[in-house]
Every structure is written in C-alpha cells, then in structure tokens.
C-alpha positions as CSV (number, residue, x, y, z in Angstrom):
1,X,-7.1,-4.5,-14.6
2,X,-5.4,-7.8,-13.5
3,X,-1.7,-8.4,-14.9
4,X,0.7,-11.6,-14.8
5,X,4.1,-12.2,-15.2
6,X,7.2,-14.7,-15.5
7,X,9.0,-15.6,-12.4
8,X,11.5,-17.7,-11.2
9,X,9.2,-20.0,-10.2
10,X,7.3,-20.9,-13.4
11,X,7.9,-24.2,-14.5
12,X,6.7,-23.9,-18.3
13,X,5.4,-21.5,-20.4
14,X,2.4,-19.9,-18.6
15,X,2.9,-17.2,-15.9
16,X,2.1,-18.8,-12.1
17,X,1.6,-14.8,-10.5
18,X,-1.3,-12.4,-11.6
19,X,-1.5,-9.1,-9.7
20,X,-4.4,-6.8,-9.3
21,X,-3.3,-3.0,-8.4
22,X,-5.4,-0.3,-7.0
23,X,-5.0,3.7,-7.0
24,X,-6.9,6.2,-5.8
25,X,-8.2,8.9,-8.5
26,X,-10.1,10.7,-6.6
27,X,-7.9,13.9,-6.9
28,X,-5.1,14.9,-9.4
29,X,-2.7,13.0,-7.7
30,X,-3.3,10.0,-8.5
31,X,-1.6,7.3,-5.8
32,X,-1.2,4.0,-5.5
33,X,-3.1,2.4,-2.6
34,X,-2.3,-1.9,-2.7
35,X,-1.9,-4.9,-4.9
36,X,-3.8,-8.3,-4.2
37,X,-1.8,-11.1,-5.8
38,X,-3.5,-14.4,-6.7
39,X,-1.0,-16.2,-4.6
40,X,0.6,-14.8,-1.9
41,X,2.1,-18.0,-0.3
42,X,4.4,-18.2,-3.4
43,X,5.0,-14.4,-4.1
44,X,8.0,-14.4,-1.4
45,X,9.6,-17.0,-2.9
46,X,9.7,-15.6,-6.0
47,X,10.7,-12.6,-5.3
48,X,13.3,-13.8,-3.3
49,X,14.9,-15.5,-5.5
50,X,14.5,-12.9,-8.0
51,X,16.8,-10.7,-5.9
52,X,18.9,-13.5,-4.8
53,X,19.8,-13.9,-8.9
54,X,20.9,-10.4,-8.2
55,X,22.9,-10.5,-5.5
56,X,20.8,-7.5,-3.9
57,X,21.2,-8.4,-0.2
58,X,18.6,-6.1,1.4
59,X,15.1,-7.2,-1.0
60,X,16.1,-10.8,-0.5
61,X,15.7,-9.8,3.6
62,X,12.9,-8.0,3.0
63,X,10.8,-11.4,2.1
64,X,12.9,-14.0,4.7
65,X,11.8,-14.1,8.5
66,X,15.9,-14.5,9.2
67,X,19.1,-12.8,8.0
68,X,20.5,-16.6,7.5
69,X,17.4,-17.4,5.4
70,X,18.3,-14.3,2.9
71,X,22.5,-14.9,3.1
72,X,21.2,-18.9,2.2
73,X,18.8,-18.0,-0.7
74,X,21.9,-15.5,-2.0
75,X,24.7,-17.9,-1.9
76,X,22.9,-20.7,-3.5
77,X,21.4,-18.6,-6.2
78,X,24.8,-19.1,-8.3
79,X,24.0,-21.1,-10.6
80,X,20.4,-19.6,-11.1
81,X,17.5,-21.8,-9.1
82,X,15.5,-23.2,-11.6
83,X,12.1,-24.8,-10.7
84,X,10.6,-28.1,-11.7
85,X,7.8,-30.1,-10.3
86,X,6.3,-27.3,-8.2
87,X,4.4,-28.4,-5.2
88,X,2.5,-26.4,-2.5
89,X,1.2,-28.0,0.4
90,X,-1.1,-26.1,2.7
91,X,0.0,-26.8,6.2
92,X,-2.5,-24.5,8.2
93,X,-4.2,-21.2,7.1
94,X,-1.5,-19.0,7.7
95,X,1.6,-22.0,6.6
96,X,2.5,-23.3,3.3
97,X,5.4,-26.0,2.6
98,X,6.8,-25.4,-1.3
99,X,9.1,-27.6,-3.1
100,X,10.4,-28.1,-6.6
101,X,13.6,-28.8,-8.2
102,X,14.9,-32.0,-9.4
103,X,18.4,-32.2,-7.9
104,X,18.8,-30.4,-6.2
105,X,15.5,-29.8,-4.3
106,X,14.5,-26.4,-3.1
107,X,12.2,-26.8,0.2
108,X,11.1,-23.3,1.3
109,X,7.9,-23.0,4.7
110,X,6.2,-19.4,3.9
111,X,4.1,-18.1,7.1
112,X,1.7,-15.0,7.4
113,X,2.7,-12.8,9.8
114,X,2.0,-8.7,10.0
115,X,-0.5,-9.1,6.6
116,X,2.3,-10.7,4.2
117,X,3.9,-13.9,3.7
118,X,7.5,-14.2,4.4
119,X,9.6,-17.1,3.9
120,X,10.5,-18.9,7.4
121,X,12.7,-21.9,6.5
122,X,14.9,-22.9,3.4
123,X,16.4,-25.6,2.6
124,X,18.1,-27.8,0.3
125,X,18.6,-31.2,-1.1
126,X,21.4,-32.1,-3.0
127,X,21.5,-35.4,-5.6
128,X,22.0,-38.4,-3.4
C-alpha cells in the first residue's frame, strides 16, 4: 500500500513524497525487495537535507555525487533549510534543476546515475 510523508521540502501542509514498498512473502521470511517513490528527482534532496539537519555526515554523502556537495549541504543546514516556492525543471531525462527558498535560494541539479538520483551541484543565493 502506498504511504507519504513530511519532508523538508514540503512547502505547506500536504506531503510532496509517497513511497510504494515491496516484500517478498513467499516463504516465512518475509524480506523486503524495493521501494518506488513518486518522485525520485526530489527524494535526494530531501533526504539530504534531512541528514544535513542532523549533522550525520555519512547519509548526507550517501545522496551527493561529491564529498564538497555533502560538507556544503551540512554546514549550511544551521539554521534549518526551509523551502518556499518549489520549482523543478526538467533538464533532460536523467537531469533535474530544483530551486526554492526566498532568501536565501537553495539551487540543487539531481542526475540519474547507477539507478538512483543523486544530487550533483548545490548552491546558494544569499539576499542581495
């Protein structure tokens, strides 16, 4: 049965992630075999920033392309990253540009690589 959830990068009060999981029953064991998520160009970026609130070093890595990408996304998640105006533009099949914030601006790229999305630039924009 699908599930959704808060994130970091819901901007009011509906959740922007669903999940579907699947196990396999066919014996006593019962295991988990994969979860397809209704949008998997912004589950890295929540995530990330998730573990970034949290200071835990090695999840962050685990969805950033680059070691500077997760020590970025930690030291800038003090105060917490809030989200506003989220925007996702499509740049190919396997890019996605994503932006929100209003002062600062977060600007994250996501790619596809090795079945997942990872996030492969961050960036941001301070008030002018």
């Amino acid at each position: 049965m699908p599930y959704c959830w808060f994130s970091p990068i819901d901007t009011w009060d509906n959740p922007s992630l669903c999940a579907a999981d699947t196990f396999d029953v066919s014996s006593d064991l019962v295991r988990f075999r994969n979860r397809v998520v209704n949008r998997p160009d912004l589950y890295p970026v929540a995530q990330a920033i998730k573990y970034a609130e949290a200071h835990e070093y090695r999840a962050v890595r685990a969805y950033c392309r680059t070691d500077a990408i997760a020590r970025a996304l930690i030291r800038l998640a003090d105060p917490a990253i809030y989200p506003d105006e989220l925007k996702v533009t499509p740049l190919s099949s396997s890019k996605a540009k994503i932006e929100f914030g209003f002062g600062p601006e977060y600007h994250f790229e996501v790619v596809r690589e090795h079945g997942g999305w990872v996030i492969s630039r961050f960036r941001v924009i301070d008030d002018p």
